[in-house]
C-alpha positions as CSV (number, residue, x, y, z in Angstrom):
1,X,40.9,-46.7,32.9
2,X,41.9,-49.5,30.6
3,X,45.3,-51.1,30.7
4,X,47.1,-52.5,28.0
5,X,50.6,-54.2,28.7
6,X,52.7,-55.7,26.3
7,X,55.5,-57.8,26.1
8,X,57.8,-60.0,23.8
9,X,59.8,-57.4,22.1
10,X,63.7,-58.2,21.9
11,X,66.5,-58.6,19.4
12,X,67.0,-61.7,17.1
13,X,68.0,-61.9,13.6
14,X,66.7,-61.8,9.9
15,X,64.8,-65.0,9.7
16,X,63.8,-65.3,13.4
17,X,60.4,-64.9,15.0
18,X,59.3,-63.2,17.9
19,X,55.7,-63.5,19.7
20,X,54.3,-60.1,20.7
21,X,51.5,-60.2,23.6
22,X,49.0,-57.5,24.7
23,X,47.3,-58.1,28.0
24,X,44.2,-56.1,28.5
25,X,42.6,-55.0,32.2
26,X,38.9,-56.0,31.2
27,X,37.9,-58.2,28.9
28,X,38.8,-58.2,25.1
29,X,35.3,-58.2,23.8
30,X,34.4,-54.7,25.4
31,X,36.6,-53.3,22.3
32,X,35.6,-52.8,18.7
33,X,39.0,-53.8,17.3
34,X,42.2,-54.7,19.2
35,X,45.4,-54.0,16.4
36,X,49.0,-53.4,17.0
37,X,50.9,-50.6,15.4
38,X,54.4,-49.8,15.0
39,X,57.0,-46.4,14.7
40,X,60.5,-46.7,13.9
41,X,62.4,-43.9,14.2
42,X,61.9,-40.9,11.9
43,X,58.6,-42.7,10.9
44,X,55.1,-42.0,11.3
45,X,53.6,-44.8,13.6
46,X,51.8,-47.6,11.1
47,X,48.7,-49.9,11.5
48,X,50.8,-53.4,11.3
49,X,47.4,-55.4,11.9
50,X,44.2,-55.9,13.8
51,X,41.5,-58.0,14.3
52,X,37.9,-57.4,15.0
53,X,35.4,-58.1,17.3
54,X,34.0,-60.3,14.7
55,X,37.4,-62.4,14.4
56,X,38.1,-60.6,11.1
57,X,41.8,-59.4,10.4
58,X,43.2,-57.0,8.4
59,X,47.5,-56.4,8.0
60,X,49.3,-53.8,6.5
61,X,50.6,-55.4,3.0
62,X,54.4,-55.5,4.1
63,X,53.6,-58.3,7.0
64,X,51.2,-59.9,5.0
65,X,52.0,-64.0,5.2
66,X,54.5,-63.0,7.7
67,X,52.4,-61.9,10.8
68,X,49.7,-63.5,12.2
69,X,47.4,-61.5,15.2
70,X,45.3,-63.5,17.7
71,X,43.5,-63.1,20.6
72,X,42.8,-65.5,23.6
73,X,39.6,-64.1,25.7
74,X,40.4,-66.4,28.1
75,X,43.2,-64.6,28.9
76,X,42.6,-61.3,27.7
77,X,45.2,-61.1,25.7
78,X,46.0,-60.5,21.8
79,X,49.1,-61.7,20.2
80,X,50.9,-61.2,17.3
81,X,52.8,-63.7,15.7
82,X,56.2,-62.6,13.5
83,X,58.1,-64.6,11.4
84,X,60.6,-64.5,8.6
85,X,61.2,-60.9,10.4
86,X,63.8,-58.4,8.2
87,X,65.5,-55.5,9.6
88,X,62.7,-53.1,8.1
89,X,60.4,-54.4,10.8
90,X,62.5,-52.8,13.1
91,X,60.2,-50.4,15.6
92,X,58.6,-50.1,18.7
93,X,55.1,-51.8,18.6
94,X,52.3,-51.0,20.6
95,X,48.9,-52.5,21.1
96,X,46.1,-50.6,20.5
97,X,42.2,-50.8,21.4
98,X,39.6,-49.1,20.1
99,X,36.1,-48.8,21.7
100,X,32.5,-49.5,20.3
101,X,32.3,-45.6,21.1
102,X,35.2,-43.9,19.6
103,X,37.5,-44.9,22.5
104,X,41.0,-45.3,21.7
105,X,43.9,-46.5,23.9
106,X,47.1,-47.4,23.9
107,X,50.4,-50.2,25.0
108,X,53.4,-48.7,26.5
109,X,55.4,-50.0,23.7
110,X,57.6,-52.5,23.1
111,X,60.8,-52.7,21.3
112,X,61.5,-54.7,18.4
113,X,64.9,-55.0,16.8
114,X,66.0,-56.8,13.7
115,X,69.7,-57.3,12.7
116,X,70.8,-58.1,9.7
């Protein structure tokens, strides 16, 4: 069974920037897409971004030129990079990964506050 464990989550302030990581238990290239999603409370969970197996990426517009997603296969791992981060980004993320079959699994979660 795959294993996805993130970390990075924490408080910090409008303005501030956290760095999110994912660290998968087989390697990152066995996926289709690797993305991170978010739910804040009273919210449907949201595709925040995701990146491909070709390197493509893809963010939802509200993190667009804020967030950056990356992945290091050395390590297994996928990041995402927030900046410039506002209260509304307030949620817990979790990774995501997606097999070339229709497999789908998922982070524990990680929190994510913003204060204002």
């Amino acid at each position: 069974q795959v294993q996805l464990v993130e970390s990075g989550g924490g408080l910090v302030q409008a303005g501030g920037s956290l760095r999110l990581s994912c660290a998968a238990s087989i390697n990152i290239f066995s996926f289709s897409t690797m993305g991170w999603f978010r739910q804040a409370p009273g919210k449907q969970r949201e595709l925040v971004a995701r990146i491909f197996h070709s390197g493509n990426t893809d963010y939802v517009d509200s993190v667009k030129g804020r967030f950056a997603i990356s992945r290091d296969s050395a390590r297994n791992t996928v990041y995402l990079q927030m900046n410039n981060l506002k209260p509304e980004d307030t949620a817990v993320y979790y990774c995501n990964a997606r097999g070339v079959i229709g497999t789908e699994d998922w982070g524990q979660g990680t929190q994510v506050t913003v204060s204002s």
